[in-house]
C-alpha positions as CSV (number, residue, x, y, z in Angstrom):
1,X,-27.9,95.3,-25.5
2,X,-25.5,93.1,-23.4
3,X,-26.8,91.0,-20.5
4,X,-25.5,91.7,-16.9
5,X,-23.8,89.1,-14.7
6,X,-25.5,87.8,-11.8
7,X,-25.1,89.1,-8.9
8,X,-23.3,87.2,-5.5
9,X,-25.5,88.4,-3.8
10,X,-28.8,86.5,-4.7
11,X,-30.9,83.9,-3.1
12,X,-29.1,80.8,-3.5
13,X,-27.6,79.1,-1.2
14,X,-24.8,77.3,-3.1
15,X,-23.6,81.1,-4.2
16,X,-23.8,82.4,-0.7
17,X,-20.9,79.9,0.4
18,X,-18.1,81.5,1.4
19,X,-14.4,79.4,0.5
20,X,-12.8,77.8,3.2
21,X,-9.3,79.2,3.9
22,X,-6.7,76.6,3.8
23,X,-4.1,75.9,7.6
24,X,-1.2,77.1,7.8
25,X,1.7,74.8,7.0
26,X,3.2,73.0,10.1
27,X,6.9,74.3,11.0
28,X,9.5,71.2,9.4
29,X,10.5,68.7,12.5
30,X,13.9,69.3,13.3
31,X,16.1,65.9,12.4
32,X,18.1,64.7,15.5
33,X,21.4,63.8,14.6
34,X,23.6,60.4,16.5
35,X,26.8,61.5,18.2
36,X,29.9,60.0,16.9
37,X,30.2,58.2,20.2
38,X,27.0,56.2,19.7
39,X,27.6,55.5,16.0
40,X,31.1,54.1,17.3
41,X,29.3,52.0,20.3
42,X,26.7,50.5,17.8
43,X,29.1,49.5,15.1
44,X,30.0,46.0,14.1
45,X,33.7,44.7,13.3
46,X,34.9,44.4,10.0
47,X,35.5,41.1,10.0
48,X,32.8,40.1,11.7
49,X,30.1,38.1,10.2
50,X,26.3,38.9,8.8
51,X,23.8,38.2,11.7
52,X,22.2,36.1,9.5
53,X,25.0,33.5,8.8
54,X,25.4,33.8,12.7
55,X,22.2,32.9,13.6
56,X,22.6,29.5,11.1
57,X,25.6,28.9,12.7
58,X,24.1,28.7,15.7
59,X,21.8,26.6,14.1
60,X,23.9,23.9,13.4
61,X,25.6,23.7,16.2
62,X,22.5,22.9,18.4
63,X,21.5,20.8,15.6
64,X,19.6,17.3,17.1
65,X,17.4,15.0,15.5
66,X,13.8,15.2,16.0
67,X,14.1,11.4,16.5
68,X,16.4,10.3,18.4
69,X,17.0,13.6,20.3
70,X,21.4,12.8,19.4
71,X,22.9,15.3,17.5
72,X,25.6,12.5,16.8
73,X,26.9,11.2,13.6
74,X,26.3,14.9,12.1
75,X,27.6,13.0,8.2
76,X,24.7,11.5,8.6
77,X,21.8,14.7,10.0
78,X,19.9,15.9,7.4
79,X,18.5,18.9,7.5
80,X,14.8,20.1,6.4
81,X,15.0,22.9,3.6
82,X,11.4,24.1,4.8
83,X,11.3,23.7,9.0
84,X,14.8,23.5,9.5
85,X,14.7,20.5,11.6
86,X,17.0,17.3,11.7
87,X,16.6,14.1,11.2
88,X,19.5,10.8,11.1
89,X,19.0,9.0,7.5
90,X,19.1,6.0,10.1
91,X,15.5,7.4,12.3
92,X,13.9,8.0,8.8
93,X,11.3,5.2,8.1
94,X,11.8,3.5,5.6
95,X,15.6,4.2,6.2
96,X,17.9,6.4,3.8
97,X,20.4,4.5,2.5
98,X,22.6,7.9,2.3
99,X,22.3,11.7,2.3
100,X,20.1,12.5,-0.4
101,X,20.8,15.3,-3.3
102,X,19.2,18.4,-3.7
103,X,16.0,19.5,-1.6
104,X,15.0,17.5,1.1
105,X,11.9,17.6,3.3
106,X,11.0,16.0,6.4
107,X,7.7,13.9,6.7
108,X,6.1,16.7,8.4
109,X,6.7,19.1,5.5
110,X,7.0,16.6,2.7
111,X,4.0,17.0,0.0
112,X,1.3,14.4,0.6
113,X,1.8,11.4,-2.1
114,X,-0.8,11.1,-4.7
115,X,-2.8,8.4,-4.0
116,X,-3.3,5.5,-6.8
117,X,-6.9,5.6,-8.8
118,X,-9.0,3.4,-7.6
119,X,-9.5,1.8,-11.1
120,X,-6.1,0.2,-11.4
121,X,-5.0,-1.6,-8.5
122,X,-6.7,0.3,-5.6
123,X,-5.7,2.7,-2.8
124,X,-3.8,0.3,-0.6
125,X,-1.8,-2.7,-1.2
126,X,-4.2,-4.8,1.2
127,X,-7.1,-5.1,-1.3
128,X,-6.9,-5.4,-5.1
129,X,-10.2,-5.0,-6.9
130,X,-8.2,-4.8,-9.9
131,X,-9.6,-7.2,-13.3
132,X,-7.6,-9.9,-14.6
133,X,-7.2,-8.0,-18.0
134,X,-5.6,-5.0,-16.5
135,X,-3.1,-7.3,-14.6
136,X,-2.7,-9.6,-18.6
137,X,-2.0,-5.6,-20.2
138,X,0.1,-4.5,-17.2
139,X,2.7,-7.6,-17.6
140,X,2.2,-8.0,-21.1
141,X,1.2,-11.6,-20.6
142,X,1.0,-13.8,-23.8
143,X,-3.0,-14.7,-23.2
144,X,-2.8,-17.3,-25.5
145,X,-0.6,-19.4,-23.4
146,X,-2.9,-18.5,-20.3
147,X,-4.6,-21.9,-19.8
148,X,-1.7,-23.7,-21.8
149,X,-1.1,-27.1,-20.0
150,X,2.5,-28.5,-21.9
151,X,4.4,-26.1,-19.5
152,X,3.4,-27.4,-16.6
153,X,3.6,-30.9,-17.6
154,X,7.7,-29.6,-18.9
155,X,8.0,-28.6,-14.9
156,X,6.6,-31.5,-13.6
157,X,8.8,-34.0,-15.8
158,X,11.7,-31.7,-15.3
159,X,11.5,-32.1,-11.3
160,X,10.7,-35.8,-11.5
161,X,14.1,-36.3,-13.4
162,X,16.0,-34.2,-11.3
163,X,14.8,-36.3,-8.1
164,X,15.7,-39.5,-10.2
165,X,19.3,-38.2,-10.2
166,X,21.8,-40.1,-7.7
167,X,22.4,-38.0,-4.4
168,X,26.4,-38.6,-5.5
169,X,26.0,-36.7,-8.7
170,X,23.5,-33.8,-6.5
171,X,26.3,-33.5,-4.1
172,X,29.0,-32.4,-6.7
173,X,27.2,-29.5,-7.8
174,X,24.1,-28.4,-6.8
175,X,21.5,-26.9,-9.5
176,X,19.4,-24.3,-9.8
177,X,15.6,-25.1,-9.5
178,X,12.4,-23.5,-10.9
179,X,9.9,-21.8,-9.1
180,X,6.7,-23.5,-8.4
181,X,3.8,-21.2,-9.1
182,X,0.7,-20.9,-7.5
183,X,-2.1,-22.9,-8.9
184,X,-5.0,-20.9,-7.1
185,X,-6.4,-18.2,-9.4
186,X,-7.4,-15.7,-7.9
187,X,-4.3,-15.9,-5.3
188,X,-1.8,-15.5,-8.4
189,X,-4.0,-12.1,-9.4
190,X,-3.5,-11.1,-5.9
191,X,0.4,-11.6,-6.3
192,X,0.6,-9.8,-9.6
193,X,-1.8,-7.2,-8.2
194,X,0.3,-6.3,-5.7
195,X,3.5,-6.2,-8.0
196,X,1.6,-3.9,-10.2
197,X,0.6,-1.3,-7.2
198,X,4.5,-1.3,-5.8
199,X,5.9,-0.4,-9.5
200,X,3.1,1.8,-10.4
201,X,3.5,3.7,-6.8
202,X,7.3,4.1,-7.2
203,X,6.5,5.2,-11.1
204,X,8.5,1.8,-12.3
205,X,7.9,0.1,-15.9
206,X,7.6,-3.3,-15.4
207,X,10.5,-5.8,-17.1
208,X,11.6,-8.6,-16.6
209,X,14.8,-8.1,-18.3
210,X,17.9,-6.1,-19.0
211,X,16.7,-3.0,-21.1
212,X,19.6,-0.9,-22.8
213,X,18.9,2.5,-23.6
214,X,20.3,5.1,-26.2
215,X,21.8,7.4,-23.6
216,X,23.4,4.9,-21.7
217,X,25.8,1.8,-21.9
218,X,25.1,-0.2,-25.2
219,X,24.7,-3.6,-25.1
220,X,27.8,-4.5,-26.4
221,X,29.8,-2.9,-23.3
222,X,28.5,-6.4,-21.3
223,X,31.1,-8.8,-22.2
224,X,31.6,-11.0,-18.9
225,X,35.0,-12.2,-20.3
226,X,36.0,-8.2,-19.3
227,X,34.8,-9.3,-15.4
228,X,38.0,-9.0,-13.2
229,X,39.3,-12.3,-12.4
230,X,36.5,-13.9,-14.5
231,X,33.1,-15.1,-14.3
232,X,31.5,-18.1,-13.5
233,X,29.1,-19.4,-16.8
234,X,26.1,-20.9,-15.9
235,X,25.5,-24.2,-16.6
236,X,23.0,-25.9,-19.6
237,X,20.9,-28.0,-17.1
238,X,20.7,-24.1,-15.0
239,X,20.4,-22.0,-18.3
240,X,17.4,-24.6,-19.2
241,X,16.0,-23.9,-16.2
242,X,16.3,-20.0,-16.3
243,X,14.7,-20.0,-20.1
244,X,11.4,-22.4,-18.5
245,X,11.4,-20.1,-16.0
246,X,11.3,-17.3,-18.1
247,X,8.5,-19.0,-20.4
248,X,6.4,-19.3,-17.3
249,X,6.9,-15.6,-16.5
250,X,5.5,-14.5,-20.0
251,X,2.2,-16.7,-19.4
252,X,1.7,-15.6,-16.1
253,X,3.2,-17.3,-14.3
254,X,5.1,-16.0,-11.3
255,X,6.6,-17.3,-8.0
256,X,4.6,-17.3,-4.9
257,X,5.7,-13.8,-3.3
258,X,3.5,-10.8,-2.6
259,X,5.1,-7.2,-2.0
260,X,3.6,-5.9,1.1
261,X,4.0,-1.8,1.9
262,X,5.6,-0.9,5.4
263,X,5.6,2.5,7.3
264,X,9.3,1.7,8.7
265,X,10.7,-0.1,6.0
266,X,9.0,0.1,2.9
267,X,8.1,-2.1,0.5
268,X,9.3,-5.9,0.9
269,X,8.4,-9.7,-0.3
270,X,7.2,-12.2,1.5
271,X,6.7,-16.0,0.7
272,X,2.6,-15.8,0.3
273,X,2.0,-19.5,-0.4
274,X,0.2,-21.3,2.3
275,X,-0.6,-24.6,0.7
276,X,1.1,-27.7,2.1
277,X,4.6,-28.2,1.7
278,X,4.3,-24.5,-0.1
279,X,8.2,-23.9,1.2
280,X,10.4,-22.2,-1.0
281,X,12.9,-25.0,-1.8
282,X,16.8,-24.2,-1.7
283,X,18.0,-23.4,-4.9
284,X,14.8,-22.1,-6.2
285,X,15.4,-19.3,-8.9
286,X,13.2,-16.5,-7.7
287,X,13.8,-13.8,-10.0
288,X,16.6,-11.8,-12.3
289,X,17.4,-9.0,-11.5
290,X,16.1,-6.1,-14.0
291,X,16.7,-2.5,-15.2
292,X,18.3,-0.1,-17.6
293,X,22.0,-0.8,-18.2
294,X,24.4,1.8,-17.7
295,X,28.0,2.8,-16.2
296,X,29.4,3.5,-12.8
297,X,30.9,6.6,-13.4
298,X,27.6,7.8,-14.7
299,X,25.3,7.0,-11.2
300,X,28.2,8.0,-9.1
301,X,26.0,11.0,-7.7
302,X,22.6,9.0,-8.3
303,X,20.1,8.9,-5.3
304,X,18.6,5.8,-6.6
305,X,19.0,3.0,-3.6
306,X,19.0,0.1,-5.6
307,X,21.7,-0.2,-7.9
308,X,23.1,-3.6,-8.6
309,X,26.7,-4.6,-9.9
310,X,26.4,-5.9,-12.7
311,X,30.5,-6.4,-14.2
312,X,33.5,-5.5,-12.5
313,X,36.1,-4.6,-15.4
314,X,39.6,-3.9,-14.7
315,X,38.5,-0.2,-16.1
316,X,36.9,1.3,-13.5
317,X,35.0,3.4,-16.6
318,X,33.6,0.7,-18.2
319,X,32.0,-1.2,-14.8
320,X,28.4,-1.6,-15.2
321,X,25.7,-1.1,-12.8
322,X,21.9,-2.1,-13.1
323,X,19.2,0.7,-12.4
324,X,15.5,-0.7,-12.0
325,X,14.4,3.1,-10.9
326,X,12.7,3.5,-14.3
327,X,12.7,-0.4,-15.7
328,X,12.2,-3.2,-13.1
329,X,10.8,-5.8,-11.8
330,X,10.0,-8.1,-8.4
331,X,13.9,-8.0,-7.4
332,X,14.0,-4.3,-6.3
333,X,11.6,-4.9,-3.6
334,X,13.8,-8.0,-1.9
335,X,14.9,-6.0,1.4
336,X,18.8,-6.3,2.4
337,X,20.2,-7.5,6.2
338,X,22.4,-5.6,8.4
339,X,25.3,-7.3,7.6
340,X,26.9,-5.5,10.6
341,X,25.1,-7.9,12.9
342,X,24.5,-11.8,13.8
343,X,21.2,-11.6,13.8
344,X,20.8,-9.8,10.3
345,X,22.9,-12.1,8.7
346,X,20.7,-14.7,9.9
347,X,17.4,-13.2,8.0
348,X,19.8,-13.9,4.7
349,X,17.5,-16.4,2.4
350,X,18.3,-15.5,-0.9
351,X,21.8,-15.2,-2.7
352,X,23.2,-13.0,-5.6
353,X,25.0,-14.3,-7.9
354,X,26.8,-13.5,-11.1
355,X,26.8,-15.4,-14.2
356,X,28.2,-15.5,-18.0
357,X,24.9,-16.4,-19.9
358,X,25.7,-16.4,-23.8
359,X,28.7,-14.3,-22.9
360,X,26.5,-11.6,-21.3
361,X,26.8,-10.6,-17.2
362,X,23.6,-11.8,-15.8
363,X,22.6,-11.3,-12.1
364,X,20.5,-14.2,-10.4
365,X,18.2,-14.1,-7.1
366,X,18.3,-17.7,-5.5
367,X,17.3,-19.4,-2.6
368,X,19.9,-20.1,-0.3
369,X,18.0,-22.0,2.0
370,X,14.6,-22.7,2.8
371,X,11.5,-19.9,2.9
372,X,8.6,-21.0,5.1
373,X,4.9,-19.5,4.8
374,X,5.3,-16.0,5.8
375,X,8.6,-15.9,6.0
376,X,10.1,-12.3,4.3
377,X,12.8,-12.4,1.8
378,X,16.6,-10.8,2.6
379,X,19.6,-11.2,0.8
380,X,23.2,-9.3,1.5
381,X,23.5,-6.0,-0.4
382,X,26.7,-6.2,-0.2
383,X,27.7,-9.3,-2.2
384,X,30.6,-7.8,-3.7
385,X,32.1,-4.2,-3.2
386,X,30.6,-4.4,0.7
387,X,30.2,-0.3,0.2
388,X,26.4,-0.2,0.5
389,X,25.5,0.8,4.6
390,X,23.4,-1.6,5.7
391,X,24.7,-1.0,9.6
392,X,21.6,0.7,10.2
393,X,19.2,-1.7,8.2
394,X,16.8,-3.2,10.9
């Protein structure tokens, strides 16, 4: 017998509920249509340009440095690729030496810079709780020539015969003289501590010599009979005194500077010795100037701002420049004059200078005068091609 359905009608609540009937739809909005007049009155000229490239243009006309408040010398504006803003290469501090490539921030938008671990050479370039060992592995210092005395007694013999010379024979030609390291301890770590902190900070290798690699000029491309109009060779009594100066440098032994950090310009070396009679003599060799090898036409577009000549060939494709951005040592850090000025060309107290040493190009860093206690070191950037600007150098 077949069961009956329930009826809608029974006591439940949720089958007396009656189904809501759904709104009626809305009527469709009518669309309002432009007039051809006002399409015509809000139209733009063919030719006209995007309101974006406008509004730049407008930009750059009203362009002025943040700085200075000029919007002069416009070669010479950058432009911040995050706020927009301009600044001269000249109000930057430390200065730009030119118009850098690529993306370029101002110090407002610029990333913050990684500060150095404390346990290498410490945060700052005032205090250096590095240990000696570090420093020995850092320079690659021959430690067992550390505490070596027959060096010292080499320097002191070789500057007691060069005083014995007649002041006739000094006045023909004057020669180069070694440095005169410090003999305090734990000054010298300070020295090297400091050296160490500058080239790990600008991510530098440390060398003390020319390093050729496999991408750029061999070694055999530095002849200095190919320097146009020739090339001075140094000396024996001067090349002795390069090679004991050298030996010193692998024992540790280094001259009396200390590379010092500045907000406006940088890093920079100053004479640290305050001892008695602790001048930098004239003539004192205080360093050669390191880095990779390579060709002109190859850093033509490089932002690197220390580049030094190192031959002048009669083929402009085989010139050679030196690049101590990757390899490097004490040299880069010598700041330049204005050579634009009287009074920058009075800071001058160290000379460049080119020389044939085995029939390699060689560049020199000497004394040209006298460098008190204190006193910071400058030479001339432009010692031969005067193309670096230095006219807004401070």
């Amino acid at each position: 017998m077949g069961r009956r359905a329930p009826s809608s009608t029974g006591s439940s609540p949720e089958l007396r509920r009656k189904r809501t009937a759904a709104p009626p739809p809305e009527p469709p909005t009518p669309r309002r249509f432009c007039s051809m007049a006002d399409v015509m009155r809000r139209s733009r000229p063919v030719d006209a340009p995007p309101p974006v490239a406008r509004s730049r243009e407008a930009i750059y006309e009203t362009l002025l440095c943040d700085t200075c408040g000029s919007g002069d010398q416009e070669e010479e504006l950058l432009l911040c690729d995050r706020c927009d803003r301009g600044r001269h290469i000249f109000c930057l501090r430390p200065i730009a030496a030119k118009v850098p490539i690529g993306l370029w921030f101002c110090p407002d938008c610029a990333p913050p810079a990684k500060p150095l671990k404390s346990q290498s050479w410490g945060p700052s370039i005032s205090a250096f709780p590095s240990p000696q060992t570090k420093i020995v592995d850092f320079f690659r210092i021959h430690k067992d020539d550390q505490d070596s005395v027959p060096a010292k007694c080499s320097l002191s013999q070789d500057i007691r015969r060069r005083r014995k010379r007649s002041l006739v024979m000094h006045k023909k030609r004057r020669r180069i003289l070694p440095f005169v390291p410090t003999e305090d301890r734990a000054r010298k770590l300070k020295q090297m501590a400091s050296l160490a902190t500058a080239l790990v900070s600008s991510k530098t290798e440390f060398s003390n010599e020319l390093t050729y690699m496999p991408d750029m000029a061999p070694r055999s491309s530095n002849q200095a009979r190919l320097e146009e109009g020739g090339m001075q060779v140094l000396p024996k009594e001067d090349k002795e005194t390069i090679e004991l100066c050298r030996t010193m440098q692998q024992r540790g032994e280094c001259p009396p500077l200390l590379v010092v950090f500045d907000s406006r310009e940088g890093y920079f070396l100053y004479n640290s010795e305050f001892a008695v009679d602790a001048d930098i003599k004239d003539m004192t060799f205080i360093a050669e100037y390191a880095g990779d090898v390579d060709y002109l036409e190859n850093r033509a577009n490089d932002d690197c701002d220390c580049i030094m000549t190192l031959l002048l060939t009669t083929d402009p494709s085989q010139r050679l420049v030196i690049c101590p951005d990757k390899r490097g040592n004490v040299s880069r850090f010598i700041s330049g004059i204005n050579n634009h000025t009287p009074d920058g060309k009075k800071k001058q107290n160290v000379k460049c200078v080119r020389y044939d040493i085995d029939g390699e190009s060689h560049v020199l860093l000497v004394a040209c005068r006298d460098i008190a206690c204190g006193e910071k070191l400058y030479y001339d950037y432009n010692g031969y091609e005067h193309a670096y600007p230095t006219q807004h150098f401070l």
